[in-house]
Backbone as CSV, one residue per row, in Angstrom:
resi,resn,N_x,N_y,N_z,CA_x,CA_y,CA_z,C_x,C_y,C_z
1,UNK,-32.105,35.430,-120.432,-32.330,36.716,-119.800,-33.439,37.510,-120.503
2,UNK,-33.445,36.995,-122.102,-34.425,38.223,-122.580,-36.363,37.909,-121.707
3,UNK,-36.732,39.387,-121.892,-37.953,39.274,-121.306,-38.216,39.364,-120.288
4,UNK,-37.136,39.416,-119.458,-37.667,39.546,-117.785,-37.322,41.743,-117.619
5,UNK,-37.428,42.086,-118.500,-37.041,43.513,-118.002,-38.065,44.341,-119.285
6,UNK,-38.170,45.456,-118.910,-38.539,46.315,-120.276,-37.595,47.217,-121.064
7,UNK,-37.477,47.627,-122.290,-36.249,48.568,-122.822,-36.366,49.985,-122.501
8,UNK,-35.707,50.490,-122.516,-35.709,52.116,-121.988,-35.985,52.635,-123.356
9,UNK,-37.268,53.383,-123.344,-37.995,54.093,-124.716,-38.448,55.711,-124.293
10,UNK,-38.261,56.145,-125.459,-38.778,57.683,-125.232,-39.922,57.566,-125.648
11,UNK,-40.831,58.221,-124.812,-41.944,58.226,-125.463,-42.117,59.618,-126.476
12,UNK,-41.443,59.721,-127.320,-41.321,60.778,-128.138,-40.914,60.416,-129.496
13,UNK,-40.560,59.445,-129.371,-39.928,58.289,-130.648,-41.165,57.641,-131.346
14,UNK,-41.539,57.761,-132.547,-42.548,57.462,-133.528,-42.048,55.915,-132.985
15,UNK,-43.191,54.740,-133.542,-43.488,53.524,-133.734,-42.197,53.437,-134.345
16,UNK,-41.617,53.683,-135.477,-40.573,53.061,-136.119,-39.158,53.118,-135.650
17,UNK,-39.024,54.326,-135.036,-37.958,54.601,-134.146,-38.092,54.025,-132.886
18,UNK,-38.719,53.438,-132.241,-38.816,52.398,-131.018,-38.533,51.289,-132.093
19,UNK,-39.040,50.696,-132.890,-38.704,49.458,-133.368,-36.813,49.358,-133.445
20,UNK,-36.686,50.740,-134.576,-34.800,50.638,-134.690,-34.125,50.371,-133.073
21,UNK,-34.963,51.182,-132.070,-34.067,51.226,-130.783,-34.124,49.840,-130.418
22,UNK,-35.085,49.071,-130.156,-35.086,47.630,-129.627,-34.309,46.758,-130.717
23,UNK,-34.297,47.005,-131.696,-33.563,46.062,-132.654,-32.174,46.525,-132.203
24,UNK,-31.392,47.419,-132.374,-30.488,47.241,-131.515,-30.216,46.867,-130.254
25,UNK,-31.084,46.837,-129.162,-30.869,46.791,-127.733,-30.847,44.847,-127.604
26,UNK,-32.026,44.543,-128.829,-31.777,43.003,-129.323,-30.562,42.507,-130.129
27,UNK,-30.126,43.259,-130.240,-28.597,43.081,-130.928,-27.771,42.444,-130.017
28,UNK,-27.660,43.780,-128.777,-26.799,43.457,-128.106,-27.151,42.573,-127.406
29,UNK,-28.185,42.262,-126.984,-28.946,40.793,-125.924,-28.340,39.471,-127.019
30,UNK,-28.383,39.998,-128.137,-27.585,38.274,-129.132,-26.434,38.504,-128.546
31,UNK,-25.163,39.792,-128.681,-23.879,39.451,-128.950,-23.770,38.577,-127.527
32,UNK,-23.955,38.824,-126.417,-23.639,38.090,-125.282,-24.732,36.637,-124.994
33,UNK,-25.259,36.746,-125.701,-26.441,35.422,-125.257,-26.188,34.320,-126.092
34,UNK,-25.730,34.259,-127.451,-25.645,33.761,-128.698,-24.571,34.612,-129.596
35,UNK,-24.025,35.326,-129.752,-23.038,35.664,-130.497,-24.087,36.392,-132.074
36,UNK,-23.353,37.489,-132.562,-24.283,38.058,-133.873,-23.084,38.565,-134.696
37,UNK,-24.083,38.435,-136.092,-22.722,38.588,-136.865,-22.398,40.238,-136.548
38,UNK,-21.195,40.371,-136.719,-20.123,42.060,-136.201,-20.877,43.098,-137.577
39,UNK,-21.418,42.433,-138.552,-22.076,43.612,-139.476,-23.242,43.821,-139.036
40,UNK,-24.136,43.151,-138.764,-25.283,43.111,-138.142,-25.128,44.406,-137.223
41,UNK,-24.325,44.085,-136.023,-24.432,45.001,-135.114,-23.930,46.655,-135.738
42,UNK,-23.001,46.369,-136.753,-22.850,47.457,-137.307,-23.807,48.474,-138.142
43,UNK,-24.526,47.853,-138.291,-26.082,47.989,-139.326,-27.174,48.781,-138.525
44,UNK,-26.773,47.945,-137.422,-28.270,48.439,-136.569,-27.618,49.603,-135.631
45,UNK,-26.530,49.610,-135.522,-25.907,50.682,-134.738,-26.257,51.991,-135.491
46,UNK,-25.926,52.120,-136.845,-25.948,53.514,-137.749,-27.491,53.467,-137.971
47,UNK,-28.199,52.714,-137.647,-29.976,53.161,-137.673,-30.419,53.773,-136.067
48,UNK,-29.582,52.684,-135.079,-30.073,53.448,-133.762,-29.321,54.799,-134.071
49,UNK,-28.281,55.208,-134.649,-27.317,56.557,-134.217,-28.548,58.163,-135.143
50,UNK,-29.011,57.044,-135.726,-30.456,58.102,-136.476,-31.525,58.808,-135.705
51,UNK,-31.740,57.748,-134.556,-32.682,57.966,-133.599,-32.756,58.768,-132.554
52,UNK,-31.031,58.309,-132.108,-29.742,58.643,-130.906,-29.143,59.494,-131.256
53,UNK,-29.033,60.622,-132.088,-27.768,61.135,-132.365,-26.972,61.965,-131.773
54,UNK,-27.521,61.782,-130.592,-25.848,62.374,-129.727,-25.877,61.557,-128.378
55,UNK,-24.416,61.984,-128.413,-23.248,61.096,-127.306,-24.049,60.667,-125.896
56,UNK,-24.888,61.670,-125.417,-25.481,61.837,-124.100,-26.439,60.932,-124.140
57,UNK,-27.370,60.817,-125.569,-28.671,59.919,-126.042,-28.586,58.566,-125.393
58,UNK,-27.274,58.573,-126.438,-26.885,57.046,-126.465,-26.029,56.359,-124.621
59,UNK,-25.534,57.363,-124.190,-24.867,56.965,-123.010,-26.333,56.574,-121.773
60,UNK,-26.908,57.707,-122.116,-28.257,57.647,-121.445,-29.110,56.150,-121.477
61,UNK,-29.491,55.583,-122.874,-30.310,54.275,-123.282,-29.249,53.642,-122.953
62,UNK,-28.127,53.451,-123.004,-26.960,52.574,-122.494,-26.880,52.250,-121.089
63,UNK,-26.955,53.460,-120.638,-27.139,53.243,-118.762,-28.340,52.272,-118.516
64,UNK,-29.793,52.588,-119.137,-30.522,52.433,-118.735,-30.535,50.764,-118.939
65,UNK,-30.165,50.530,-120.348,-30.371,49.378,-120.627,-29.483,48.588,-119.460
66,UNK,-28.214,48.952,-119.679,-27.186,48.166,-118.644,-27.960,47.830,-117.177
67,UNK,-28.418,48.821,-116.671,-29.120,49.013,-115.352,-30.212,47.405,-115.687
68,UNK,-30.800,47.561,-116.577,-32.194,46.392,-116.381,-31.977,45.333,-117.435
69,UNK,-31.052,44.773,-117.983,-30.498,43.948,-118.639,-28.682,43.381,-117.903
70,UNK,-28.122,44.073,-117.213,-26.933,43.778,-117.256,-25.826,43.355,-118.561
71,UNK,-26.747,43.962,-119.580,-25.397,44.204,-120.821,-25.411,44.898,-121.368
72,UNK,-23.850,45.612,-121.800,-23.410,46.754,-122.053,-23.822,47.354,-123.550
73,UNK,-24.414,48.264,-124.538,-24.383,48.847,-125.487,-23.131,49.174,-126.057
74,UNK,-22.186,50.087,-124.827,-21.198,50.412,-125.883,-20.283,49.531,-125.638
75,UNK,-19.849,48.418,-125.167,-18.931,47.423,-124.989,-19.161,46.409,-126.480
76,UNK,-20.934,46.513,-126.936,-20.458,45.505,-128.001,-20.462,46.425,-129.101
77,UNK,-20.756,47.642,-129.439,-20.576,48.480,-130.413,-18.845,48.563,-130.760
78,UNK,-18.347,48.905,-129.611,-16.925,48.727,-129.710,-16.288,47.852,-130.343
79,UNK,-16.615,46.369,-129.583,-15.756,45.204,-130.164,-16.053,44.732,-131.630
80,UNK,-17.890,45.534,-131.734,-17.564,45.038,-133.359,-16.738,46.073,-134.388
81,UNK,-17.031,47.685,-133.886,-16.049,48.333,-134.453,-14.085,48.567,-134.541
82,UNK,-13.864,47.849,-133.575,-12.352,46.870,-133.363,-12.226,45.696,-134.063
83,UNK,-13.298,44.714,-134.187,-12.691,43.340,-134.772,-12.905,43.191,-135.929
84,UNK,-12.163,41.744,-136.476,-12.233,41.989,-137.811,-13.550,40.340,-137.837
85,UNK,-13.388,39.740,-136.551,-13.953,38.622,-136.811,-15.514,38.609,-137.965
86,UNK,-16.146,38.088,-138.081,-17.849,38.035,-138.902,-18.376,38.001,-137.603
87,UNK,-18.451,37.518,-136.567,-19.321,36.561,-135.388,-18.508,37.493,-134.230
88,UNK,-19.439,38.158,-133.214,-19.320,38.350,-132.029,-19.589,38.080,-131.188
89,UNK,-19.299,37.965,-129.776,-19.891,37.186,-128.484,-19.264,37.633,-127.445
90,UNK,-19.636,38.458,-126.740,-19.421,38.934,-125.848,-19.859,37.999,-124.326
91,UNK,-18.884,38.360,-122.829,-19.020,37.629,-121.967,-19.913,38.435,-120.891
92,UNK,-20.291,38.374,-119.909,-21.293,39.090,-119.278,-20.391,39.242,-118.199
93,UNK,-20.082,40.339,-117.460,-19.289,40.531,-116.450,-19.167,41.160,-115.369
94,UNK,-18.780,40.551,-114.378,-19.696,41.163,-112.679,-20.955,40.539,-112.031
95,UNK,-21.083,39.030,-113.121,-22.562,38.751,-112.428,-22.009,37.214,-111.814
């Protein structure tokens, strides 16, 4: 799936803060494509939440992403903040 869509970016976000946002949005394109380790995603979550820092931000790049990727942001933020596993992998659902 990766590559056939573009990421939802502010254009207000310095060079480095687009990099943190896609490194997460590539996060979540692993947990369902290939599985990533649950710290990983935890890592890159508290750098996007730097960028993102509020609820609306993040629901917002979440929609968007969901909309042109078909996978969820806060579905794998969740399961890694629920599990105890190392390795996550999420299933893709509705397609």
């Amino acid at each position: 799936m990766k590559g056939n869509y573009s990421y939802p970016l502010d254009p207000s976000w310095t060079t480095d803060e687009i990099v943190t946002v896609v490194t997460m949005l590539r996060t979540v394109e692993d947990a369902y494509e290939t599985g990533v380790a649950r710290q990983q995603v935890l890592d890159n979550y508290r750098k996007f939440k730097e960028v993102v820092p509020t609820k609306a931000g993040e629901k917002r790049v979440g929609r968007q992403f969901a909309k042109l990727s078909g996978y969820q942001l806060y579905d794998v933020v969740k399961t890694a903040k629920e599990s105890t596993a190392k390795k996550i992998k999420l299933e893709v659902s509705g397609r």
